[in-house]
C-alpha positions as CSV (number, residue, x, y, z in Angstrom):
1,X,-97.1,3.3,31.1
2,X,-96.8,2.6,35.0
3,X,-92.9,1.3,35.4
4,X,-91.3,0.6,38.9
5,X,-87.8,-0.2,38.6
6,X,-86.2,-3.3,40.7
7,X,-83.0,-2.6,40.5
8,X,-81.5,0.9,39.4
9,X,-83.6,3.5,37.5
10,X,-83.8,4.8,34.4
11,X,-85.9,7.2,32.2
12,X,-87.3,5.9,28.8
13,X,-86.7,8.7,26.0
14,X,-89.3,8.7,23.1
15,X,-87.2,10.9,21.2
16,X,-84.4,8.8,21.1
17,X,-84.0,6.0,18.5
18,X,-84.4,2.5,20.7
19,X,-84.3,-0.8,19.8
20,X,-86.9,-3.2,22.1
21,X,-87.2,-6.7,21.7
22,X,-90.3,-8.2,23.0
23,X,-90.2,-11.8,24.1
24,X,-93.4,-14.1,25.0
25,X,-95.5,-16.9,24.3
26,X,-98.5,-16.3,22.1
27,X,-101.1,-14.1,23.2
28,X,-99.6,-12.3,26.0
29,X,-99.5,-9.2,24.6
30,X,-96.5,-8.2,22.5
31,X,-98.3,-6.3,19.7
32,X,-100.3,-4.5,21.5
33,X,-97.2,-3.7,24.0
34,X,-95.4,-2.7,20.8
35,X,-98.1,-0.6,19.6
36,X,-98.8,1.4,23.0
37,X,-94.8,2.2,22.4
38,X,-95.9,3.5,19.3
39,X,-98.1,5.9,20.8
40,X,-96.1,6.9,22.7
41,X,-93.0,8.0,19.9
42,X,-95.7,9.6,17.5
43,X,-96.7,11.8,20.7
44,X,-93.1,12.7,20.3
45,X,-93.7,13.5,16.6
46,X,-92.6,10.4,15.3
47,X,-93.4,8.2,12.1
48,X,-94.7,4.9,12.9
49,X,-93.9,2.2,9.7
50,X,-95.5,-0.9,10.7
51,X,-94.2,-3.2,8.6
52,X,-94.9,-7.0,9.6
53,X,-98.1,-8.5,11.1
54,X,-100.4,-11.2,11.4
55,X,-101.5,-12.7,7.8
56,X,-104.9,-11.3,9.0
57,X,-103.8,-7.7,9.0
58,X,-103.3,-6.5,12.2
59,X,-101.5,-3.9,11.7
60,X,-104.6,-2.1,9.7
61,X,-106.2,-1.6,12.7
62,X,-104.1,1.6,13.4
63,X,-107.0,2.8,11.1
64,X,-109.4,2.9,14.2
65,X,-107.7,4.3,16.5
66,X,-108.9,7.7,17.9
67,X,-105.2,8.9,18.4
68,X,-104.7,8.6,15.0
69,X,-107.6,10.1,13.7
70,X,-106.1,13.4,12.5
71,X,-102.8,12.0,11.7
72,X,-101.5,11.5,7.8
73,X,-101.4,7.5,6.7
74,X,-100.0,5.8,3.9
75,X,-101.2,2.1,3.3
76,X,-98.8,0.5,1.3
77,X,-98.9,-2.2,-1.4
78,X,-97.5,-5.0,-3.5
79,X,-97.4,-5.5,-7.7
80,X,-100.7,-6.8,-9.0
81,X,-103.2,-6.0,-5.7
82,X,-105.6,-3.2,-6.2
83,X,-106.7,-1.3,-2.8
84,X,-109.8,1.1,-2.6
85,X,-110.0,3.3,0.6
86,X,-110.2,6.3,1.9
87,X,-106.8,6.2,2.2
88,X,-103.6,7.2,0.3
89,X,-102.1,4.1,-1.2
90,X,-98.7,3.7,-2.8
91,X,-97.2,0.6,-4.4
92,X,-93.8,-0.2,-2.4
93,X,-92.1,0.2,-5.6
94,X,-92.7,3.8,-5.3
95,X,-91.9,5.2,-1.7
96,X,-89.3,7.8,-1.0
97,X,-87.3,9.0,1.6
98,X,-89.9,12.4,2.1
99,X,-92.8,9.5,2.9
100,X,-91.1,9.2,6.0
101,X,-91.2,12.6,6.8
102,X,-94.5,13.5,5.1
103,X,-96.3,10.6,6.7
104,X,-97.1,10.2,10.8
105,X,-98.2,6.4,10.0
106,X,-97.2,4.4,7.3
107,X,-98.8,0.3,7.4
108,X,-97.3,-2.5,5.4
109,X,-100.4,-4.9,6.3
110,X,-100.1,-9.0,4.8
111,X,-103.8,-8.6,3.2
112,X,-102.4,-5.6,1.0
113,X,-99.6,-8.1,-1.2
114,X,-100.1,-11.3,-3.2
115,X,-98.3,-13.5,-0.8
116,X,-95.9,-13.8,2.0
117,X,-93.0,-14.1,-0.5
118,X,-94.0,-10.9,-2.1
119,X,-94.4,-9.2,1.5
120,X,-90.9,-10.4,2.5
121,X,-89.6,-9.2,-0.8
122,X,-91.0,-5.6,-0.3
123,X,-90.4,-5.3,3.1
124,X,-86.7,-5.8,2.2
125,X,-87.0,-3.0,-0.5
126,X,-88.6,-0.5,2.3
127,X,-85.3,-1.2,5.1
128,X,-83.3,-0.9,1.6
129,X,-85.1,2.9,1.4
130,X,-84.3,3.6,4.9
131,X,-80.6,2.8,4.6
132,X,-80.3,6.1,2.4
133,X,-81.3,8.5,5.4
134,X,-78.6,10.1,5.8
135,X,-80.4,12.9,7.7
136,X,-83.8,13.2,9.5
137,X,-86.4,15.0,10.7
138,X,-88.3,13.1,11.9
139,X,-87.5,9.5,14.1
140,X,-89.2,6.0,12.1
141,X,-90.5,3.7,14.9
142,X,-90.7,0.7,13.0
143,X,-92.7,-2.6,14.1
144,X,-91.8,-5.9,13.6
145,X,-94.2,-8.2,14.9
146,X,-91.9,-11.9,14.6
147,X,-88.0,-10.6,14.5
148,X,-87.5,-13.7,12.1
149,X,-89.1,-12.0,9.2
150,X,-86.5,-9.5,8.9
151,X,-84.1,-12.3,8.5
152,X,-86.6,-13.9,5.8
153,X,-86.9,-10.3,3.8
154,X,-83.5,-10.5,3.9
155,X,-83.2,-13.5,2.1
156,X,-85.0,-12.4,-0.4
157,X,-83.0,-10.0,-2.5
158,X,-79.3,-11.6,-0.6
159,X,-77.5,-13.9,-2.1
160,X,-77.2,-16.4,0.8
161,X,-78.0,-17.0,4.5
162,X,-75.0,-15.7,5.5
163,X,-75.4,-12.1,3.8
164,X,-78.9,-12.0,4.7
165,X,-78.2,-12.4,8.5
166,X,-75.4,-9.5,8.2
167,X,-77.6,-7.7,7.0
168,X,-80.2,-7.9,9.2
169,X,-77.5,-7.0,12.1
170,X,-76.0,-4.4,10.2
171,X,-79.5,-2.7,9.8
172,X,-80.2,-3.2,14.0
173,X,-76.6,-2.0,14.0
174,X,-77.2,1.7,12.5
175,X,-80.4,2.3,13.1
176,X,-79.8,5.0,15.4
177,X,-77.5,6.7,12.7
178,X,-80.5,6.7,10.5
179,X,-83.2,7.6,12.7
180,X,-84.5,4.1,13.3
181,X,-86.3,3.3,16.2
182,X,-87.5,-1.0,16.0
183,X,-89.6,-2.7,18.0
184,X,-89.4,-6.1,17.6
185,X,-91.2,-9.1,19.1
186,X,-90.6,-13.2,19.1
187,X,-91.9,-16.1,20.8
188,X,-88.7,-17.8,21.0
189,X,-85.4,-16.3,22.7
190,X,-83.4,-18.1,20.2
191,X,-85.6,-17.4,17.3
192,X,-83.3,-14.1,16.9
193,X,-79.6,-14.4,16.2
194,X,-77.5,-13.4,19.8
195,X,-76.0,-10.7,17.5
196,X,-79.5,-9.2,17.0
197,X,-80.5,-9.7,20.8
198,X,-77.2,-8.0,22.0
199,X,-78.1,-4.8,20.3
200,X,-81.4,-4.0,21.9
201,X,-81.9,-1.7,24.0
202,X,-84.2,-2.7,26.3
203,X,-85.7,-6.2,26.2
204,X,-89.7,-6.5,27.3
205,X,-90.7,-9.7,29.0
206,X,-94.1,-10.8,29.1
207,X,-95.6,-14.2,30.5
208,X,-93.5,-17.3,29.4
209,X,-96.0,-19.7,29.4
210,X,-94.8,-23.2,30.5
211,X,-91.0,-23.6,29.1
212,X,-90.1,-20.3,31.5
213,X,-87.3,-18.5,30.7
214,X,-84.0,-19.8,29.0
215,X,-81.1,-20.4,30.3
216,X,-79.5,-17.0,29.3
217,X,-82.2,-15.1,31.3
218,X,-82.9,-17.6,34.7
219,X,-80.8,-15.1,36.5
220,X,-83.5,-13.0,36.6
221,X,-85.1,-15.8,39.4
222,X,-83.5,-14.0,41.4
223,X,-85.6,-10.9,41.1
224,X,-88.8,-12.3,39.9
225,X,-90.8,-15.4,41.0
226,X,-90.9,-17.8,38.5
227,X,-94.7,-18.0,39.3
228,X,-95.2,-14.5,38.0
229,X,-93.0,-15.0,34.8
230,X,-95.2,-17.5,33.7
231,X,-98.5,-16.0,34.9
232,X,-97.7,-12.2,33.5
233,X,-101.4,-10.7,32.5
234,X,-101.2,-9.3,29.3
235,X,-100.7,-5.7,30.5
236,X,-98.1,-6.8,32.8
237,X,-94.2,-7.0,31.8
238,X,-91.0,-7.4,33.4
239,X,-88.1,-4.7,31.5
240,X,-84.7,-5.5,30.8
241,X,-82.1,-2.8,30.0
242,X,-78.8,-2.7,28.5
243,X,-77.7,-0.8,31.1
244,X,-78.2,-3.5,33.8
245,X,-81.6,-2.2,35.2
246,X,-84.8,-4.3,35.8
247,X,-88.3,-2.8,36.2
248,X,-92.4,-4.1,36.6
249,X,-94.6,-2.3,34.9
250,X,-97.9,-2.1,33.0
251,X,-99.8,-0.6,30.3
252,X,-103.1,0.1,29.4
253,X,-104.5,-2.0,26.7
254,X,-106.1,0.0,23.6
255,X,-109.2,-1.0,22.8
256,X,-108.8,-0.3,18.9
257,X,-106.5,-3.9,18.7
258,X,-107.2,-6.3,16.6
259,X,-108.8,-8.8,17.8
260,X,-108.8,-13.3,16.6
261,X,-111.5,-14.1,13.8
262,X,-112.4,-10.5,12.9
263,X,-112.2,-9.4,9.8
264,X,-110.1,-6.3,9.9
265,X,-110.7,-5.3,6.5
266,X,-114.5,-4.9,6.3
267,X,-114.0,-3.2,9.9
268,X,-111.9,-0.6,8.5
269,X,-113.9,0.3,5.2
270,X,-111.1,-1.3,2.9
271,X,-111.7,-3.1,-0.2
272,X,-108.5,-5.3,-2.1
273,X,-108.3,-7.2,-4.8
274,X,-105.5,-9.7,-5.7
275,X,-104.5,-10.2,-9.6
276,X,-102.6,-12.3,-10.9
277,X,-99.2,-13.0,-8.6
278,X,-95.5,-11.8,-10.2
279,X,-92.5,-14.3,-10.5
280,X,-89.5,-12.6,-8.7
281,X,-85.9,-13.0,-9.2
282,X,-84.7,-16.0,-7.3
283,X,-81.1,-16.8,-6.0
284,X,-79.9,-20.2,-7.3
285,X,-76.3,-20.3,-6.2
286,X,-74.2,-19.6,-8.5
287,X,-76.9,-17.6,-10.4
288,X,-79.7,-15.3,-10.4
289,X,-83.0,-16.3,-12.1
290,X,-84.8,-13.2,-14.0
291,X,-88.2,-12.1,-12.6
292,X,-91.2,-10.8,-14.6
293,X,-90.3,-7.3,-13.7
294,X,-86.6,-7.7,-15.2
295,X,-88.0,-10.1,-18.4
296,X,-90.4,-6.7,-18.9
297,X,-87.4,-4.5,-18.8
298,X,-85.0,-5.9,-21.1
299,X,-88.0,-6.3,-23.8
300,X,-88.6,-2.0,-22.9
301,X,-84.8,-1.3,-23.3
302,X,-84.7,-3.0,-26.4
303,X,-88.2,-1.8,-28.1
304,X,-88.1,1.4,-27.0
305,X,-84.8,2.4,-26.1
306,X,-83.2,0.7,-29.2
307,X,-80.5,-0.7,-26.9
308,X,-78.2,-3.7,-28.3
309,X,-77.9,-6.2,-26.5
310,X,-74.5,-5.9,-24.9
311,X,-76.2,-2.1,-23.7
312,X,-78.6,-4.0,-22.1
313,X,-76.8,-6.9,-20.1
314,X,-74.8,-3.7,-18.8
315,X,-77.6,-1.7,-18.3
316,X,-78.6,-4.9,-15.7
317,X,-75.6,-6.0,-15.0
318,X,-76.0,-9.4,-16.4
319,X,-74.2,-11.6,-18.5
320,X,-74.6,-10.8,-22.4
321,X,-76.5,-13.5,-23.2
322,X,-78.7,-13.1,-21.2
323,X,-80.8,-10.4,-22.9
324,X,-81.1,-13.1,-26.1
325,X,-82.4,-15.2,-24.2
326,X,-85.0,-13.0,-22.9
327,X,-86.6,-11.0,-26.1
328,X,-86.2,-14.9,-28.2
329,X,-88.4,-16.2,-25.5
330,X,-90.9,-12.9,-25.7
331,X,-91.0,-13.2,-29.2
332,X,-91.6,-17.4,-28.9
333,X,-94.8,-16.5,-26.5
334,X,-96.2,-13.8,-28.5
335,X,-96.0,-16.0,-31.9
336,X,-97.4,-18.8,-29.6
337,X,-99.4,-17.7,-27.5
338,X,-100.6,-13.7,-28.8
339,X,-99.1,-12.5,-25.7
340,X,-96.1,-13.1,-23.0
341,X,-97.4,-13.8,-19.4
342,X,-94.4,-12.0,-17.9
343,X,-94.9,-8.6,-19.6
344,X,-98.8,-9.6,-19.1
345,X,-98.0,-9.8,-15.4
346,X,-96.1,-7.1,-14.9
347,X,-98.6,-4.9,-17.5
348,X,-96.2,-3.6,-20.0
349,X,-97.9,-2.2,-23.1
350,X,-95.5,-4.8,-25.4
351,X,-97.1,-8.0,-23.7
352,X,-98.7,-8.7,-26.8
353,X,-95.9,-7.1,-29.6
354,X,-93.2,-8.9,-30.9
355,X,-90.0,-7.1,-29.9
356,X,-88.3,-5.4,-32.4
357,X,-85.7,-2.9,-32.0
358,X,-87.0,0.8,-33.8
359,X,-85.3,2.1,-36.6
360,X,-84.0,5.2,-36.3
């Protein structure tokens, strides 16, 4: 990376846990910007989680490249997708703490889960995971390609907008405590919170397209023609840091990159298949719905645990009626129906049983 600073100087440290926020108008090169960074930290023995990309993948195509050849990967995936490779694979339900270590690259790729919601929901879970490092090894670079979806993962296991937006900060907030380094992109400046923005490091600006640059950043006119900000070439950006410094520089684009209309599975030799898609736990205001997963749970603590009811509501943390609600309406489906979708969803070997606590 060739970087001429405008005003001040200052060295970038790959072994130190930055946040960079990447701002530009489509198909300037944010991604790939984002992934040469990443290069660049796992030369410094880093672990690179990409966890949000394109719905067509993108972020698989780390699986090319020749700087990654020798390097551990983990692929991770949501409840109910199957993925055959070459690969190690893990469901997101299952990754721990030592992943991060253990692993050099670890992708969280839209192809490998049911649906967006489902990606949201398990990218949550994986920031969840990374809260609990209280000590490291080993620095996470994590990708974010579109801030915003940390915002919507949040929403999805918070119990408002509110929560879920201090959250997000919170997590922006510590990440150098816990070995985080982000790199986040957005097309919009005000897509991202200011809260968010004010906490990066260094902000990346490539080509703004028409609009220019918002009012919050027209100072820079000053040091850069507003020809060029408009007119950036992909491997061209402008760099802002929280320090007060302003550089030009450029980067060499990777040739391994994704690119529109190719099909990035068949390219990297991975097969997936998608089964049947698992109803989550949704917040409703005042309440929390159940989810498959939960529904399957009470039924096991019951079954096989022999747990009364009240056990089990505590066990969960839910009211006590709720677990009567739940094993009446298993026992309803199975007399119905010979089975209950939700344990059939999830797979639990008492989808088709009626439950019944066992006598001991």
């Amino acid at each position: 990376m060739n970087l001429k600073w405008v005003r001040s100087s200052e060295r970038f440290n790959f072994t130190r846990p930055h946040t960079i926020f990447a701002l530009g108008v489509r198909g300037t090169g944010k991604s790939s910007f984002l992934e040469y960074v990443g290069l660049k930290y796992l030369d410094h023995n880093a672990t690179i989680l990409d966890l949000f990309g394109s719905r067509d993948g993108e972020g698989l195509a780390w699986l090319r490249s020749p700087q990654v050849k020798d390097k551990k990967v983990l692929l991770l995936h949501g409840d109910s997708v199957d993925v055959d490779c070459s690969y190690p694979v893990k469901n997101v339900e299952g990754i721990t703490l030592s992943d991060f270590e253990k692993y050099d690259i670890i992708i969280s790729a839209s192809p490998l889960y049911l649906n967006i919601g489902q990606e949201f929901y398990s990218a949550a879970k994986i920031t969840d995971k990374l809260y609990q490092r209280i000590s490291y090894q080993r620095l996470v670079y994590m990708i974010c390609r579109e801030a915003a979806n940390l915002y919507y993962s949040r929403l999805k296991v918070d119990e408002n907008q509110v929560f879920a937006k201090s959250q997000m900060i919170y997590m922006i907030r510590q990440a150098r405590h816990i070995g985080l380094a982000l790199g986040l992109d957005s097309v919009r400046f005000f897509s991202v919170d200011i809260d968010a923005r004010s906490l990066a490091d260094y902000m990346i600006l490539k080509s703004q397209g028409l609009p220019g640059l918002s009012r919050d950043l027209k100072w820079l006119y000053s040091y850069v023609e507003p020809r060029l900000m408009r007119q950036l070439r992909p491997e061209q950006f402008i760099l802002l840091s929280r320090k007060g410094a302003i550089g030009y520089g450029v980067f060499p684009f990777h040739e391994w990159h994704k690119r529109e209309k190719e099909n990035i599975l068949r390219e990297v030799g991975i097969q997936v298949e998608w089964g049947e898609e698992l109803k989550e736990a949704e917040f409703k205001g005042s309440y929390k719905t159940v989810g498959d997963k939960e529904h399957a749970e009470i039924i096991r603590l019951y079954v096989e645990d022999g747990l009364a009811m009240e056990a089990i509501a505590k066990n969960l943390k839910r009211s006590a009626r709720t677990p009567h609600v739940h094993v009446h309406r298993h026992n309803q489906a199975v007399q119905r129906s010979s089975f209950c979708a939700a344990c059939k969803r999830v797979g639990s070997q008492y989808y088709n049983a009626v439950a019944e606590r066992i006598k001991i």
